[in-house]
BAZA-371184 format. One record per residue (C-alpha): residue in three letters; x, y, z. Coordinates in nm, 4 decimals. Layout:
N
SITE    aa          x          y          z
SITE   ALA          X          Y          Z
...
***
This chain:
90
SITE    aa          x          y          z
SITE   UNK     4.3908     8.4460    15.6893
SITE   UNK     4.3968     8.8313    15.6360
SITE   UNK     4.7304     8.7654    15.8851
SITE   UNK     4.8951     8.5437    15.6160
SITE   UNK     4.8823     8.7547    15.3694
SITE   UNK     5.2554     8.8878    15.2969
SITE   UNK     5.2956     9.1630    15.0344
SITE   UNK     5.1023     9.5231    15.2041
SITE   UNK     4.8871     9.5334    14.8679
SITE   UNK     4.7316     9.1910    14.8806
SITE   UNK     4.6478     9.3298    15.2285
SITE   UNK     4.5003     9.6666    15.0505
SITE   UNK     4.3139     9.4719    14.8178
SITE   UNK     4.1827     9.2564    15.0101
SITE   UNK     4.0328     9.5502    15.2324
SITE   UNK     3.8827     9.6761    14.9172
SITE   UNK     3.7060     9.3697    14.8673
SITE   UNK     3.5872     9.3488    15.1801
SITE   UNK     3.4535     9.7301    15.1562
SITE   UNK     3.3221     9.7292    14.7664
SITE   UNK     3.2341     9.3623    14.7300
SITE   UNK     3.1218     9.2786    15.0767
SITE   UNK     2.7953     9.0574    15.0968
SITE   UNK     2.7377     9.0996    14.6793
SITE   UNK     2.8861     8.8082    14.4897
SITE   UNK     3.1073     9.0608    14.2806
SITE   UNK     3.2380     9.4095    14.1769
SITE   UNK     3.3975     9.5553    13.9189
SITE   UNK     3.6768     9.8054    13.8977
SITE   UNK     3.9061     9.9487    13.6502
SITE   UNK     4.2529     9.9008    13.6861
SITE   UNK     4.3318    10.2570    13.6891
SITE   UNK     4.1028    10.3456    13.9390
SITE   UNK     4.1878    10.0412    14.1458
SITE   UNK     4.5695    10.1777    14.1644
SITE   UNK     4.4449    10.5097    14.3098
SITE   UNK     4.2339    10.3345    14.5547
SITE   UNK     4.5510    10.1373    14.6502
SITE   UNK     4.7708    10.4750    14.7098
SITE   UNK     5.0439    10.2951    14.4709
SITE   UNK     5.2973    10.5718    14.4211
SITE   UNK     5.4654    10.3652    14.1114
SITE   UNK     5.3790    10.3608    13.7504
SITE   UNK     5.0263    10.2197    13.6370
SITE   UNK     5.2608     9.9409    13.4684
SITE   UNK     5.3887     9.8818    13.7344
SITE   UNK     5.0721     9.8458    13.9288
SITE   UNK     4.9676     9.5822    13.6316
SITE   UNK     5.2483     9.4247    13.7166
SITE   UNK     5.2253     9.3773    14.0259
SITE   UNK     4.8811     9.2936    14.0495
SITE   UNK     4.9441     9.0019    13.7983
SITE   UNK     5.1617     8.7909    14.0320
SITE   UNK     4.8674     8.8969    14.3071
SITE   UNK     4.5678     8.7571    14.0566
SITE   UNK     4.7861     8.4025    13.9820
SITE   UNK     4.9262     8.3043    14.3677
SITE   UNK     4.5205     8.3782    14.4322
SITE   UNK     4.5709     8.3918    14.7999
SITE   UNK     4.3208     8.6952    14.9116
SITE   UNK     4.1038     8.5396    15.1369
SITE   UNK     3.7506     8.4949    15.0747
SITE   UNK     3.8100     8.6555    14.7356
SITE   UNK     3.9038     8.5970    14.3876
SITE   UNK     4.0162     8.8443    14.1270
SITE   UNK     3.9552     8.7861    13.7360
SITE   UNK     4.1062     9.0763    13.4895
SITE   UNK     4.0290     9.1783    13.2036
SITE   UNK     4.3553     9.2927    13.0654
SITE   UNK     4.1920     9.4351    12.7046
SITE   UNK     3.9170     9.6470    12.8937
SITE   UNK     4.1487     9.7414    13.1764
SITE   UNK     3.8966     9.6063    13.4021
SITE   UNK     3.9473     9.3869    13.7304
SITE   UNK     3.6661     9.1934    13.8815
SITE   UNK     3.6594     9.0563    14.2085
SITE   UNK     3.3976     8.7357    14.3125
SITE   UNK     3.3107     8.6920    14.6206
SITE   UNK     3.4157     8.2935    14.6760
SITE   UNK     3.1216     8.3142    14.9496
SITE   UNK     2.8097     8.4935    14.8120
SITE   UNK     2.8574     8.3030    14.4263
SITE   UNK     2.5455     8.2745    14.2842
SITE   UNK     2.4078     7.9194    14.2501
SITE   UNK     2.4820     7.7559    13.9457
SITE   UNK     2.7515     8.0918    13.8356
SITE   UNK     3.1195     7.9292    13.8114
SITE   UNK     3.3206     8.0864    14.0010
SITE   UNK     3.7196     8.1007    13.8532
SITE   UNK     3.9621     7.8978    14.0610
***
């Protein structure tokens, strides 16, 4: 699935993910720090952007992100390791 991903940062994020979220059932991560982590060269806007049209196709792999646009804050569930009972968003 990693394969099918088309855009180079769904690929990045996705290897974050994979590397911060791993077996847990989430992480969190500002959006600021998240662009760093990405090696985006554009403008943190743009980066928001960006990762907007990445959070509503949903396609990472094992993964789901959920912002929080008013805190600046990204988290990312683990569509795997969910805890019982804990919704996970779609």
């Amino acid at each position: 699935d990693y394969f099918r991903l088309r855009k180079p940062l769904e690929r990045r994020l996705y290897e974050l993910a994979r590397k911060h979220c791993g077996h847990k059932p989430d992480f969190k991560m500002t959006v600021k720090l998240l662009c760093e982590k990405c090696g985006s060269q554009g403008t943190l806007r743009e980066f928001r952007r960006m990762l907007k049209e990445i959070v509503e196709d949903d396609l990472l792999p094992d993964y789901t992100m959920v912002p929080d646009w008013t805190n600046d804050v990204v988290v990312i569930h683990n569509r795997k390791k969910a805890l019982p009972g804990a919704p996970v968003p779609a």
